[in-house]
TIMARTI-883186 format. One record per residue (C-alpha): residue in three letters; chain; x, y, z. Coordinates in pm, 1 decimal, decimal comma. Layout:
N
ALA_A_X_Y_Z .
...
This chain:
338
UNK_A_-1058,5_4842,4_1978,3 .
UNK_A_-779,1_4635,1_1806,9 .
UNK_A_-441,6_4676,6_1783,6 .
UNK_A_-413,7_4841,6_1474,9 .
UNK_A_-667,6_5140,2_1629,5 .
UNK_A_-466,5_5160,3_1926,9 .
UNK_A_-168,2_5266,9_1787,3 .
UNK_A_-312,3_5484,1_1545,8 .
UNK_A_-442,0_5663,4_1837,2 .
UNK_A_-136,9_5642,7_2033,9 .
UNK_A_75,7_5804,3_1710,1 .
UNK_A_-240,6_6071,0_1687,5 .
UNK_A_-163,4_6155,0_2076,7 .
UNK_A_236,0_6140,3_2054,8 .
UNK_A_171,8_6439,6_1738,2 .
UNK_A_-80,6_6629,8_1916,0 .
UNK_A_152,7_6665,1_2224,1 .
UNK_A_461,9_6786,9_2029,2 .
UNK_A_267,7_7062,2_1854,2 .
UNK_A_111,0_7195,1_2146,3 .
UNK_A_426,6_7144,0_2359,9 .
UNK_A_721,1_7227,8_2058,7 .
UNK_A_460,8_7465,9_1986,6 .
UNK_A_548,5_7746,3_2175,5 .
UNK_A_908,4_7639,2_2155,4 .
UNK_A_843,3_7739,6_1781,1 .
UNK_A_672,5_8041,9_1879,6 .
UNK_A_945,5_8153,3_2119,0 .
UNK_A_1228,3_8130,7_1884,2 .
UNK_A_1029,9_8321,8_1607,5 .
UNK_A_971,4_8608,6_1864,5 .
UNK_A_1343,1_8585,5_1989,0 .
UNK_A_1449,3_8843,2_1748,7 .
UNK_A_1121,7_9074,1_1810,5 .
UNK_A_1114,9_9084,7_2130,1 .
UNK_A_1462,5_9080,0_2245,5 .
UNK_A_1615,1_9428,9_2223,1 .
UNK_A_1925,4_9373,6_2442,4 .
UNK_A_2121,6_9064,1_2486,7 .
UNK_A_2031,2_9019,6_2834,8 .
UNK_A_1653,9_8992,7_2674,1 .
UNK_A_1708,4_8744,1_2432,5 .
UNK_A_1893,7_8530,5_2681,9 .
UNK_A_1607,3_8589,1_2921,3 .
UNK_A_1379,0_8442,6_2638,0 .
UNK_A_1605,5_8160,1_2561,0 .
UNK_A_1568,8_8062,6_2895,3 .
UNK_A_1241,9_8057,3_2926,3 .
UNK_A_1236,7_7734,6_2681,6 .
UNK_A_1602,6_7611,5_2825,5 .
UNK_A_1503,9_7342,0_3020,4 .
UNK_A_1216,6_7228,4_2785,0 .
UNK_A_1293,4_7245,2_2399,7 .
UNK_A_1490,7_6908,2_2386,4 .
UNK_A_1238,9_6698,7_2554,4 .
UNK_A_966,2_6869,4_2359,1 .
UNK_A_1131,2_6726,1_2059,7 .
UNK_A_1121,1_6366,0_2174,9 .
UNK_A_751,9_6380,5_2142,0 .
UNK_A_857,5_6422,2_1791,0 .
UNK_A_1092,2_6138,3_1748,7 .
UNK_A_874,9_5888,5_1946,8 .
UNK_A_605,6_5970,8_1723,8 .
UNK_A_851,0_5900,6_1394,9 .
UNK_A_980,8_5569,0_1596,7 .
UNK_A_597,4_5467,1_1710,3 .
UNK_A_503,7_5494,3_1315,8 .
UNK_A_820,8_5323,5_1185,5 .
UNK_A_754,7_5038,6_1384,1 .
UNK_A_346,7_5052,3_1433,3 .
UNK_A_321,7_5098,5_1062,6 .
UNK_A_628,7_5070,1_832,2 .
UNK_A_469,5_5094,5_489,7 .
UNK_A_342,0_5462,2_604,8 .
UNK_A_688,2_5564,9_722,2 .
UNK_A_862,4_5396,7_412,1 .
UNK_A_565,8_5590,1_200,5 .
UNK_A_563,0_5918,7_370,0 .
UNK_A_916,3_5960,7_416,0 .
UNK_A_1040,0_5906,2_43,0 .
UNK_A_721,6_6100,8_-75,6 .
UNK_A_788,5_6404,1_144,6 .
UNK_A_1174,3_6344,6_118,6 .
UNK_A_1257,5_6729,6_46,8 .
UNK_A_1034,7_6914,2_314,4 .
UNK_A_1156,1_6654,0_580,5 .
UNK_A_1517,3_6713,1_489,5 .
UNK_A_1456,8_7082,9_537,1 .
UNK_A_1290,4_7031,6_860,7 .
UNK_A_1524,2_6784,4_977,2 .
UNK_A_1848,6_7081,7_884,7 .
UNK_A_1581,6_7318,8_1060,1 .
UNK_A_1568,8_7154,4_1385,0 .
UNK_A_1923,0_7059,4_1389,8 .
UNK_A_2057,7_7407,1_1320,2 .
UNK_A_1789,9_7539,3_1595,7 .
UNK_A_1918,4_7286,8_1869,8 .
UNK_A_2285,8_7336,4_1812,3 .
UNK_A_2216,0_7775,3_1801,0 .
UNK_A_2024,7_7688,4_2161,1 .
UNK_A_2416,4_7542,6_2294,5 .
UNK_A_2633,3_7796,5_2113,9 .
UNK_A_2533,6_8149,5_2088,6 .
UNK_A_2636,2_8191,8_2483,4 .
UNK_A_2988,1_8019,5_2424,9 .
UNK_A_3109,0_8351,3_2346,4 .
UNK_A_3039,8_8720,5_2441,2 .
UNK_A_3082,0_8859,4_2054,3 .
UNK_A_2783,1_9035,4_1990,9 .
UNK_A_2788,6_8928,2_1627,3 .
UNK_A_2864,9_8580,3_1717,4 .
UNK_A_2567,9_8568,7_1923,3 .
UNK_A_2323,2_8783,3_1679,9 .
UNK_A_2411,3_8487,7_1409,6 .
UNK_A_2303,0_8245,4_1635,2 .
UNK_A_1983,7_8451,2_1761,4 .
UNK_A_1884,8_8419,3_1423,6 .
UNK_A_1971,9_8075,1_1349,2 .
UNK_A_1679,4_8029,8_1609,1 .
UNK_A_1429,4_8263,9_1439,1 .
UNK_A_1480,1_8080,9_1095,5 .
UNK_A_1522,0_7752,8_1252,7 .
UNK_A_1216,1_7770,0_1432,7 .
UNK_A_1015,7_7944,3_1194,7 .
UNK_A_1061,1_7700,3_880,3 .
UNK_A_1023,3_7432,3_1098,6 .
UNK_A_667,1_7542,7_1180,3 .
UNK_A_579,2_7615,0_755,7 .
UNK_A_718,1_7315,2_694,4 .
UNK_A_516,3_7116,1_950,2 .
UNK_A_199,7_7265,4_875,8 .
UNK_A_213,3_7197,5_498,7 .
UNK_A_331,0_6823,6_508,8 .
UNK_A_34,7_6782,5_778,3 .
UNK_A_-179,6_6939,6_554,2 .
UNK_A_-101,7_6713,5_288,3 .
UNK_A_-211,0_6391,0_504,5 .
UNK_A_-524,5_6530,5_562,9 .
UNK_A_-597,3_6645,8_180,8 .
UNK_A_-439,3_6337,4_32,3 .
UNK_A_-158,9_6313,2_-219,5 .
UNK_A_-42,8_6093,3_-548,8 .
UNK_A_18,3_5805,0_-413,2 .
UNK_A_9,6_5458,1_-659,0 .
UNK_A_-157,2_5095,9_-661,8 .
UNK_A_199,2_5019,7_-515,6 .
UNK_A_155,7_5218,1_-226,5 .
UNK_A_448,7_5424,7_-376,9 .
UNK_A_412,1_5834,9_-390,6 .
UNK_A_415,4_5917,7_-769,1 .
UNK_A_441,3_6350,1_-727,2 .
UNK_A_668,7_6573,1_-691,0 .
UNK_A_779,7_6849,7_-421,9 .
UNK_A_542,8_7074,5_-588,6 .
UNK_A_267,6_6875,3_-563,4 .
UNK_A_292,9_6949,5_-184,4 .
UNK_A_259,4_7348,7_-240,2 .
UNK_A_-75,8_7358,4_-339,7 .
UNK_A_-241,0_7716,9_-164,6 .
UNK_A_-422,0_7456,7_96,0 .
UNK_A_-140,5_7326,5_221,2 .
UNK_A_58,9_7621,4_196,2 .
UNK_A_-197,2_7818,0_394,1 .
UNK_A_-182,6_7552,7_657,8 .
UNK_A_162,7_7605,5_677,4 .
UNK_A_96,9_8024,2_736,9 .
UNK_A_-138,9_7922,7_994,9 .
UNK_A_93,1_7685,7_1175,4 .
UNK_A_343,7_7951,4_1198,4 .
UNK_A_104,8_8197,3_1315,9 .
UNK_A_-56,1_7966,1_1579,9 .
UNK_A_285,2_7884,2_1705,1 .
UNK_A_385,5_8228,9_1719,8 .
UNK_A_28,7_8307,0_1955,3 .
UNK_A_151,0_8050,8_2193,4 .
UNK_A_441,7_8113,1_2245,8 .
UNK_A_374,7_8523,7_2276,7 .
UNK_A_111,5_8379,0_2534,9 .
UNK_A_346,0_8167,5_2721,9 .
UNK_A_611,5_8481,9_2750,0 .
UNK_A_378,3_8631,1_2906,4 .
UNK_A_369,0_8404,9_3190,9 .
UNK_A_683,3_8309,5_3157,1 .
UNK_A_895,1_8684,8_3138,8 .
UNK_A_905,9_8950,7_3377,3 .
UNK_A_843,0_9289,0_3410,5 .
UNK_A_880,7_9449,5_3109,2 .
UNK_A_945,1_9204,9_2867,7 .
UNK_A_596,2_9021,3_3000,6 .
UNK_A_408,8_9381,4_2885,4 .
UNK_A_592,7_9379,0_2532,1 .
UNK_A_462,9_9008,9_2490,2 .
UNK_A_154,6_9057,9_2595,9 .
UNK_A_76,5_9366,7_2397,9 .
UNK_A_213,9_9136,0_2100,4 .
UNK_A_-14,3_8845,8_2162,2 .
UNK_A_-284,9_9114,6_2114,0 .
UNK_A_-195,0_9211,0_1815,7 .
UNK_A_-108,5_8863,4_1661,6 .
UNK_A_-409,6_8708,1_1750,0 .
UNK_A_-663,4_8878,3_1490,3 .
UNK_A_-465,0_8765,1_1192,5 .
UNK_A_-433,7_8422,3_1380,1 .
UNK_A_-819,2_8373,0_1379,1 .
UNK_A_-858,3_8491,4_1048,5 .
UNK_A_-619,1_8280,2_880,6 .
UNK_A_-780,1_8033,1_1091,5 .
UNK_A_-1111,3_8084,4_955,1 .
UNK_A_-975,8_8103,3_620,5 .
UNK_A_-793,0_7772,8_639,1 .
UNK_A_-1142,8_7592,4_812,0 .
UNK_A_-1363,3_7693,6_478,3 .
UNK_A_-1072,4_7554,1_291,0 .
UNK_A_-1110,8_7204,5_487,0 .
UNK_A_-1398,3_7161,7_457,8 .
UNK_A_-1366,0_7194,7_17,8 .
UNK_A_-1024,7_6992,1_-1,9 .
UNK_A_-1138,0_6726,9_226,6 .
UNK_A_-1351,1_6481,9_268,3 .
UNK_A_-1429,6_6607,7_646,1 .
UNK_A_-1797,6_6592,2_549,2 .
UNK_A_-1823,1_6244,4_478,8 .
UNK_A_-2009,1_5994,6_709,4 .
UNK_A_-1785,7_5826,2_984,3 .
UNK_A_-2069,6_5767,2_1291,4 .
UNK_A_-1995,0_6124,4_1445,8 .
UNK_A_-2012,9_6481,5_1357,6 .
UNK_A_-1655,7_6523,0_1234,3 .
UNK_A_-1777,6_6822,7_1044,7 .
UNK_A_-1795,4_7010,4_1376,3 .
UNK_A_-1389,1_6928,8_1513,8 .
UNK_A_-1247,6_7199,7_1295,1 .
UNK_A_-1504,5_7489,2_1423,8 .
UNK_A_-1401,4_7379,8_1822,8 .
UNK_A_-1018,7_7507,1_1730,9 .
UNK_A_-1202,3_7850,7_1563,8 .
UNK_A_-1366,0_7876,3_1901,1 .
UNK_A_-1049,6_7808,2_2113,8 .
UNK_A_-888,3_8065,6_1952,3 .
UNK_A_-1133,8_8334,9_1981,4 .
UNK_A_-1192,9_8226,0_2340,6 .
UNK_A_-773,2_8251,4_2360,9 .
UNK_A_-826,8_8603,8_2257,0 .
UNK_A_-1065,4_8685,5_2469,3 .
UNK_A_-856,6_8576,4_2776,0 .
UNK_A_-534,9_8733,3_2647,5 .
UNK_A_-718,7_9087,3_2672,3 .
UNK_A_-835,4_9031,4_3012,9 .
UNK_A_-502,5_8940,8_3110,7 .
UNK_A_-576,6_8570,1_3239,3 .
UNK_A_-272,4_8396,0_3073,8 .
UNK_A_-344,7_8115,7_3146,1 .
UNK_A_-639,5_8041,5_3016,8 .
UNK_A_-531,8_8170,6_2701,6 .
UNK_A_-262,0_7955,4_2694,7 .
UNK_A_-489,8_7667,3_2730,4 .
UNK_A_-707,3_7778,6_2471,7 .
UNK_A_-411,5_7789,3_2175,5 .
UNK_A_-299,2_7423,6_2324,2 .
UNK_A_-670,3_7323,0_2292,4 .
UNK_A_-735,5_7484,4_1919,9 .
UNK_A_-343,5_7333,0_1846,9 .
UNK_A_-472,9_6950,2_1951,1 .
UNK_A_-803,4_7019,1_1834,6 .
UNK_A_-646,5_7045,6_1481,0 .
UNK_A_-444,3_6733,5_1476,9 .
UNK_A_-779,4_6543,0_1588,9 .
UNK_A_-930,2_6676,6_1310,0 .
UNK_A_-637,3_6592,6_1086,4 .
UNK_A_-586,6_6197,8_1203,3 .
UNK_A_-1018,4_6167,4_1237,1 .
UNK_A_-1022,7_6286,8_835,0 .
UNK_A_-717,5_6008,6_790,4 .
UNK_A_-884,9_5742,1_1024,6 .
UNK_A_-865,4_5442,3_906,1 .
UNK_A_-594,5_5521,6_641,8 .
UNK_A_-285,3_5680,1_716,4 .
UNK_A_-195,1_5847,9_402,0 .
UNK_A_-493,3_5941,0_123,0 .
UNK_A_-436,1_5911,0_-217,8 .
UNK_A_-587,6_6144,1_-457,5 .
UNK_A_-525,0_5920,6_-751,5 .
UNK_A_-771,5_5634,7_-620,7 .
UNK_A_-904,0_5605,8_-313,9 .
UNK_A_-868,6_5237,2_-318,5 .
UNK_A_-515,7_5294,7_-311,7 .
UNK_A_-507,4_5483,2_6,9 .
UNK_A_-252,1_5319,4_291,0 .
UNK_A_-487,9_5232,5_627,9 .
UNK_A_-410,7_5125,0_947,5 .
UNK_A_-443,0_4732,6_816,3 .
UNK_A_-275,9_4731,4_520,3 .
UNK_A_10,3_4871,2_600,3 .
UNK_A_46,7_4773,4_952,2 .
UNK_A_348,7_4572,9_1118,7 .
UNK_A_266,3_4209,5_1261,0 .
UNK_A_10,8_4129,1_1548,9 .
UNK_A_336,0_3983,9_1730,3 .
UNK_A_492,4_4349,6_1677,3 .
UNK_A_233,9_4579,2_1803,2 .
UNK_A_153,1_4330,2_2061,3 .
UNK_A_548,6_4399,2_2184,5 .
UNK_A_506,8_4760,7_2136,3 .
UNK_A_181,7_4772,9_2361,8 .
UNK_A_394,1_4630,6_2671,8 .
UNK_A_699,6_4870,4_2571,1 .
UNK_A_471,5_5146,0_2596,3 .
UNK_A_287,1_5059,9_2892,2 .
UNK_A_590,6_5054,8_3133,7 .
UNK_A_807,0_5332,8_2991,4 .
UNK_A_551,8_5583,4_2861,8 .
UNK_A_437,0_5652,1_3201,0 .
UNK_A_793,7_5751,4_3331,1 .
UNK_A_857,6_5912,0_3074,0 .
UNK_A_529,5_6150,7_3143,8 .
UNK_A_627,5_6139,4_3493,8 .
UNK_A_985,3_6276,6_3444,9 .
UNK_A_873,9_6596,0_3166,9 .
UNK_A_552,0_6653,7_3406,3 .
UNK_A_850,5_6716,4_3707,7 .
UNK_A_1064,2_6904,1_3497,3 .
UNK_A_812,1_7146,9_3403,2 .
UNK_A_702,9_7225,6_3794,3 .
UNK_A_1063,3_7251,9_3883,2 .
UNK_A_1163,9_7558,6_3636,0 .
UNK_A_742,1_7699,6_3692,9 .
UNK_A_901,8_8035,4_3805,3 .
UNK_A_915,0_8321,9_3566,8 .
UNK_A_1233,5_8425,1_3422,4 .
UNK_A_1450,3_8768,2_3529,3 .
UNK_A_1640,7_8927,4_3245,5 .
UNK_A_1907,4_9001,1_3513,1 .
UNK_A_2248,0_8827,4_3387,5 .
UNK_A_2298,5_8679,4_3705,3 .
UNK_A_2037,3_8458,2_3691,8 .
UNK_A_2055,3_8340,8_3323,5 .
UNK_A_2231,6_8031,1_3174,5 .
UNK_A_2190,9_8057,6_2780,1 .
């Protein structure tokens, strides 16, 4: 496996562990509003993602800085193409993180409501707007002989990619109901669960709905030396299986299903893409791969020793962080910090 495969992978693994991880962040802040009746509940929820949401987001930015530097012509592509949605999800997670710091800087309950909903929206455009630019890679877009995106924003709101971006939201939302669950007491753990009940049928569906539509607006089916054709039906299954779980009341294992039908999507999205990186639906000759627009030998080369030595601290440090805050979460003021 060269270079050029490794860090495709390596991108693939950085994505697939901020949706499953920022997943449930996602989820959590979409609930916040839902399932928080009384302040002391929504600050109980807050907390439950307190220590986490920031480093869940550096999956996100190592991923950005692993492609800007693994494969520049996809970054410079992707990120004027996509300009608009990226913008909005950039002002999404910016106006999320700050609302995390502020809303318990003051005890005004309308201070704090506007902030309690700068999560919900925060969090829940940043999941639609995730799931359709995702989509997008995996269906292909207009992209020139000049490696150059020649669409517009509404050429990324066709119903495929907007229906990935409903079932994002509603994944999200299942996992982080799920991880409530484990995560919240008393009863604030019932209302979550008896949620994730009810949000998990029109998960599957939509899930369903959006796994005929792959396999029509991609070229899934197409002969790559393994059953590809069989990746999107494994995150159907994980999701029923999640389901399943969640009604017998073994949380975790339901929780590991919706991570495994989460990462099972993004393999299927970057095993479609493999070896390009961005699929053009003008020509596919004009499609970007993992060769052509790759940085130097010299540069991944650099990047593989980088990686090497920090990535496993880095692992080592969020693997601690989650074990030390494992205990559920009281909505008794006392013990609250958001």
């Amino acid at each position: 496996m060269d270079l050029n495969i490794t860090w495709f992978v390596l991108i693939a693994v950085l994505y697939i562990g901020f949706f499953v991880l920022e997943g449930f962040d996602f989820g959590v802040g979409i609930l916040l509003p839902i399932l928080g009746k009384k302040d002391v509940e929504r600050r109980a929820i807050i907390n439950t993602i307190g220590p986490h949401w920031d480093g869940n987001e550096v999956w996100l930015l190592t991923a950005g800085g692993a492609t800007f530097a693994a494969f520049p012509q996809w970054y410079a592509t992707m990120f004027s193409g996509f300009y608009l949605p990226l913008f909005l999800l950039l002002l999404a997670l910016i106006v999320r993180g700050v609302a995390f710091e502020f809303r318990s800087q003051d005890d005004n309950p309308r201070w704090r409501a506007t902030w309690d909903w700068a999560i919900f929206i925060g969090s829940l455009l940043a999941a639609l707007l995730l799931g359709v630019a995702f989509t997008n890679l995996g269906r292909g877009v207009p992209i020139d002989a000049n490696m150059q995106y020649a669409g517009g924003f509404f050429n990324l709101l066709n119903w495929y990619a907007v229906l990935g971006g409903v079932v994002s939201v509603l994944i999200f939302t299942l996992h982080g109901a799920i991880f409530l669950t484990m995560k919240t007491s008393d009863d604030l753990s019932k209302r979550a669960q008896r949620l994730a009940n009810r949000l998990w049928l029109p998960t599957l569906i939509a899930l369903v709905l959006f796994t005929v539509g792959t396999y029509f607006q991609t070229d899934i089916l197409s002969d790559k030396g393994f059953p590809l054709g069989v990746m999107p039906l494994v995150a159907v299954v994980a999701v029923l299986l999640a389901g399943v779980f969640q009604r017998s009341g073994r949380q975790g294992w339901a929780f590991t299903m919706t991570s495994t039908g989460i990462a099972a999507s993004i393999i299927t999205l970057f095993t479609i893409m493999f070896p390009r990186v961005m699929i053009s639906s003008l020509n596919p000759e004009w499609s970007l791969t993992i060769y052509n627009a790759a940085s130097s030998q010299y540069t991944l080369r650099t990047m593989t020793i980088v990686a090497l030595i920090f990535v496993p601290i880095v692992l080592a440090y969020q693997g601690w962080s989650y074990w030390k805050f494992r205990k559920r979460v009281r909505a008794t003021p006392e013990d609250l910090v958001y």
